[in-house]
N, C-alpha and C positions, 0 to 999 in steps of 0.2 A: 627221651629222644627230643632234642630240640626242632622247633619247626623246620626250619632249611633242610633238617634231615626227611621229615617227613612229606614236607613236597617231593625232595628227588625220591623217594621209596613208591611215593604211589605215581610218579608218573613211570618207572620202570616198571611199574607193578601193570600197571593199567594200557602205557604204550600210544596213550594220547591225552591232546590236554584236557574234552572236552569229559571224557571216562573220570580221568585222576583228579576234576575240578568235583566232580558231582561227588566224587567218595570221600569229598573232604567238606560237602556241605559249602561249595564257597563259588563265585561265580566266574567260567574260564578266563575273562582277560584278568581279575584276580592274580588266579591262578599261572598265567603266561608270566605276569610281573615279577611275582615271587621265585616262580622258576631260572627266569632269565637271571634275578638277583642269584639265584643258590649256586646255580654254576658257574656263574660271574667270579663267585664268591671262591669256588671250591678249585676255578682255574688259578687263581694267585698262589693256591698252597704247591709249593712244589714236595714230589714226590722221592723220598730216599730209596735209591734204584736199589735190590734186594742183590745179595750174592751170587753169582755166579752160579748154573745148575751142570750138572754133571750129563752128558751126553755118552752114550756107551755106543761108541763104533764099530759096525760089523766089518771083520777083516775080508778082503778080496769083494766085496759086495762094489757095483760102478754106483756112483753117486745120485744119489737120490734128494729129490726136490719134494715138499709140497706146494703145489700153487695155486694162487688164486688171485680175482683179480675184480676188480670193478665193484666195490662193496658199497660206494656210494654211501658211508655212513653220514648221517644226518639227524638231531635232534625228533624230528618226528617218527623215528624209527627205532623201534627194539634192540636191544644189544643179543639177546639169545643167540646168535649164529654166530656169534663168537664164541659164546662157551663149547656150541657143539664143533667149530675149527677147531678151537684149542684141544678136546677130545678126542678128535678124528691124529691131529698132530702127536700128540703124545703114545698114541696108539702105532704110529711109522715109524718117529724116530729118524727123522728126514737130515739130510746133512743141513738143506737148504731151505728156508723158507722164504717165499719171494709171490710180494705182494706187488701186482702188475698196474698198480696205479687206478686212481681215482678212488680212493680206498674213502676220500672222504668227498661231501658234494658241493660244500661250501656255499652253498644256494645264497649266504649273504653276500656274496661279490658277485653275482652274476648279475651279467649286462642287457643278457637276454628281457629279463622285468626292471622296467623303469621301477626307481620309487616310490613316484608320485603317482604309479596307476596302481589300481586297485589288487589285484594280487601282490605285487610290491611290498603294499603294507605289510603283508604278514611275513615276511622274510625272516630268519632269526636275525638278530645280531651276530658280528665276527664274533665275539666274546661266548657266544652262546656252542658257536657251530668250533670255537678251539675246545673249547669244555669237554663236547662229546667226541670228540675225535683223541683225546687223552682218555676218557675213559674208556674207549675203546680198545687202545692202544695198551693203555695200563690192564686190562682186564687179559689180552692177552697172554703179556707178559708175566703177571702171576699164574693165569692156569698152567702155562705150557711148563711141561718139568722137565724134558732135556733141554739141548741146548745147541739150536740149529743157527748157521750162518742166515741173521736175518736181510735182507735186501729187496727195496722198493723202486721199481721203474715208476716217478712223478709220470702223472693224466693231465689233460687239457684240462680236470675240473682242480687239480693244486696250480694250474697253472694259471688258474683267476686271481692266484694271490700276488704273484710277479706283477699280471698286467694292471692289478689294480694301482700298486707300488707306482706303476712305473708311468698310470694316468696321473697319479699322484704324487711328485716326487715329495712332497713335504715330509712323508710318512715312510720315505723308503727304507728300508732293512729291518722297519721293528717288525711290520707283522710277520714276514719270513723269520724272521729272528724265533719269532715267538711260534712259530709253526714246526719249523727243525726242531728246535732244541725239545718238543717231546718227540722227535723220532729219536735225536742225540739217548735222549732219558732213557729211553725202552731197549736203546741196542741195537736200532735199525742205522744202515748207511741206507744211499740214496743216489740215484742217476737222475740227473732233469730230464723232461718232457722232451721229446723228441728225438734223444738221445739211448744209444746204446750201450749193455753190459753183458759181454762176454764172460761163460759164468762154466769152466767145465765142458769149455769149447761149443756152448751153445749162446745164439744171442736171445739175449731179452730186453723188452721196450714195451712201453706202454700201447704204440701203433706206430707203424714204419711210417714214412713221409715219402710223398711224391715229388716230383722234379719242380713242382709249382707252392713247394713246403707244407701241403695238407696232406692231412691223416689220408691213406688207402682205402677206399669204402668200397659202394657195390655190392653187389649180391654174392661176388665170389674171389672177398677178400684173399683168402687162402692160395688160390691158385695163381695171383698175382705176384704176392708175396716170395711165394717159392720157386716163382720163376724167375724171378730177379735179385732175389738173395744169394748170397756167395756162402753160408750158414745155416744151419738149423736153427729155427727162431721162434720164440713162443711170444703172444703179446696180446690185448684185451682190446677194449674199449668199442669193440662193438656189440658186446653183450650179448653175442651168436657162440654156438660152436662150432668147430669146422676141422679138419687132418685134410693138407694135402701136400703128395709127393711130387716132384718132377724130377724128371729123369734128364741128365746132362750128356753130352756128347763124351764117350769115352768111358774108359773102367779102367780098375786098380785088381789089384790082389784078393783082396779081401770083398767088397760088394764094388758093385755101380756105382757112378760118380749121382748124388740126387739129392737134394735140396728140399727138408719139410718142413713146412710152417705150420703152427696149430695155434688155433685161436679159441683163451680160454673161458668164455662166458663172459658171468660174473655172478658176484657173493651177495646178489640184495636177496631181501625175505623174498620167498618164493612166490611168483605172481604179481612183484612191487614194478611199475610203472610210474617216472616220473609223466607229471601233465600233458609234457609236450609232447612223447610219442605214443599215448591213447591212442587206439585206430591205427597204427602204422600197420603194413603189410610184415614185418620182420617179427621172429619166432624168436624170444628169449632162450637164453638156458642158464638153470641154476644150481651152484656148484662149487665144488673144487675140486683137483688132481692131486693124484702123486707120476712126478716125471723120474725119468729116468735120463742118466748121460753114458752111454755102451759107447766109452774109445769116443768120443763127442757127438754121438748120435743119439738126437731127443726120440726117447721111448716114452710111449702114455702108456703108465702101469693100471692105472684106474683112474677113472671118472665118476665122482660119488657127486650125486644130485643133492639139493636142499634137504628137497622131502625124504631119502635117505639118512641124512646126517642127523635130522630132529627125530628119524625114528632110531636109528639107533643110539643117538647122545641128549638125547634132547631129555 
């Protein structure tokens, strides 16, 4: 085993740098160097996307999603909950898989930390934070063994990569260039940030927008949403969970004219708190679904938490 191989082995092994620097006897910014080279290293290799898997279709059954959302993947974070999604996936046999954005957290474009102040410094490199978002991505798509329609609503955190382009024009289209093309590789398409995908007569987005172009927040995203929506619509990025119905004036044949929005967490390690929201008053939840589309009406067939997916796949 050549070293580059054995840096990435014990920092997946270990799940940080300061653990994976002592099991190799060598001291962490060492060890950060070496890293950032290995993956540095191992992003140039491009990957020969594997054959085509064979998905077995239940007949009359209405279409079925799994979804999840907001997995904020990042170099200082374990891949495991990918292997137990891919598990959980393989186990439904889902038509659709659909990842509701922010799947990665790009922490090295963020504007929020200068990089001349102190937390700054530690920032990955872009090069670092493409590396694990491919492995992440590729890890997927080896485990999973049927073969669901994959589809991503882009987050405000892929959308650092545009704004940075776009502070930057000197640099514009290569990092996006270079960010797509492992979605292109894995088999995923893709809707930008702020934008909608009708999917089975249901919408999905990463987070609706309001009149004034920001994201919908509050304490009671849900019931906003549903009452201003003309759709059933699923979408993330407040890393809450929430169902709520509203009822519309009038009725048809079949149900109520009503409008539900569901808001679906998100997929970080269980109890993972980035810096900034420490101490917030708002309650995580962690997870993923399987949806259902009945005639274009979003059904939540299940909600499996973190801590159930690691015990049963993990």
């Amino acid at each position: 085993m050549d070293d580059k191989q054995k840096i990435l082995n014990a920092y997946k092994t270990h799940g940080s740098y300061r653990k994976a620097a002592q099991s190799l006897g060598i001291a962490e910014s060492t060890f950060r160097g070496r890293h950032k080279k290995a993956i540095a290293d191992s992003a140039k290799n491009a990957h020969t996307p594997q054959p085509s898997k064979l998905n077995i279709r239940i007949v009359n059954r209405p279409p079925t999603f799994v979804y999840f959302t907001d997995a904020h993947n990042q170099p200082e974070l374990p891949l495991d909950r990918f292997h137990w999604l891919a598990a959980f996936i393989n186990q439904n046999r889902p038509d659709y898989l659909i990842d509701g954005g922010d799947f990665d957290d790009l922490n090295s474009l963020c504007r929020h930390e200068r990089n001349d102040s102190w937390s700054g410094k530690f920032k990955p490199a872009f090069m670092e934070d493409l590396a694990h978002s491919d492995s992440a991505r590729k890890l997927l798509h080896d485990k999973i063994t049927c073969d669901p329609i994959k589809h991503v609503t882009l987050g405000n955190h892929e959308q650092r990569l545009w704004d940075f382009e776009d502070a930057n024009p000197e640099v514009y289209g290569m990092m996006q260039h270079a960010y797509l093309d492992i979605l292109t590789r894995y088999g995923w398409t893709w809707t930008p940030y702020k934008r909608y995908k009708t999917i089975e007569g249901i919408d999905f987005t990463h987070m609706p927008i309001n009149g004034m172009g920001k994201a919908i927040g509050g304490k009671t995203p849900c019931n906003i949403i549903s009452r201003d929506s003309i759709r059933d619509v699923c979408f993330g990025h407040t890393h809450g969970i929430g169902l709520q119905e509203n009822h519309k004036l009038g009725e048809d044949d079949t149900h109520g004219r009503s409008v539900v929005a569901f808001n679906g967490g998100c997929f970080m390690p269980q109890g993972y708190r980035a810096a900034y929201s420490k101490g917030a008053q708002k309650n995580y939840w962690y997870g993923a679904h399987v949806l259902q589309s009945d005639s274009g009406r979003l059904k939540v067939m299940q909600s499996i938490t973190m801590k159930e997916l690691e015990r049963i796949y993990g």
